[in-house]
Phi, psi and omega in degrees: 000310170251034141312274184324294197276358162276308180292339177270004180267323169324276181311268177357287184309316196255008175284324174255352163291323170286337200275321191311304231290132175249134195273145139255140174252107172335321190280318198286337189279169205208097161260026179290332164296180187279298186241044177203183179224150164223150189202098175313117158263011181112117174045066191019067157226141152247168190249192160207139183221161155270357183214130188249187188197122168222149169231196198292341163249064157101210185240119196224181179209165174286138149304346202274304167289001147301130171346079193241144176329134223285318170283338173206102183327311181303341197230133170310136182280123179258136183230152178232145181293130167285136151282008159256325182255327181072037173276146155290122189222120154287157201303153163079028175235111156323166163296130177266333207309140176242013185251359171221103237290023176321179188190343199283174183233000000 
């Protein structure tokens, strides 16, 4: 009996550690800032985590390190990449670089 309940706590504790976890593609990621990572998700929006982590099955991040919103705690912070400066911006922020002729929002 308690065999069983030490392997189902087992299972569980890493059923939710796997769950935290976000797989990243090396190709996708953008470590060029200093103290941060961006992980590209498709039609230039990103996410930004300070900490990446890799094992024998690839390379992740926590959900938990990921960015979230300065007004809702709750929800992942979305960035858009500038194509002039390759500066970060969250979506709905112009570009601030004032050295760059971006126009995009």
């Amino acid at each position: 009996m308690i065999k069983k309940l030490i392997l189902t706590l087992i299972l569980a504790t890493s059923c939710l550690t796997a769950s935290e976890r976000i797989y990243i593609d090396c190709d996708e990621m953008d470590s060029s800032q200093h103290d941060s990572f961006f992980i590209h998700h498709g039609n230039n929006s990103w996410v930004q985590t300070n900490t990446i982590y890799r094992d024998k099955t690839g390379t992740y991040t926590f959900e938990a390190n990921l960015t979230h919103g300065k007004h809702d705690k709750q929800m992942v912070e979305q960035y858009w990449k500038c194509p002039y400066c390759h500066r970060y911006w969250p979506h709905g922020t112009p570009c601030q670089n004032p050295n760059c002729p971006s126009r995009y929002p």
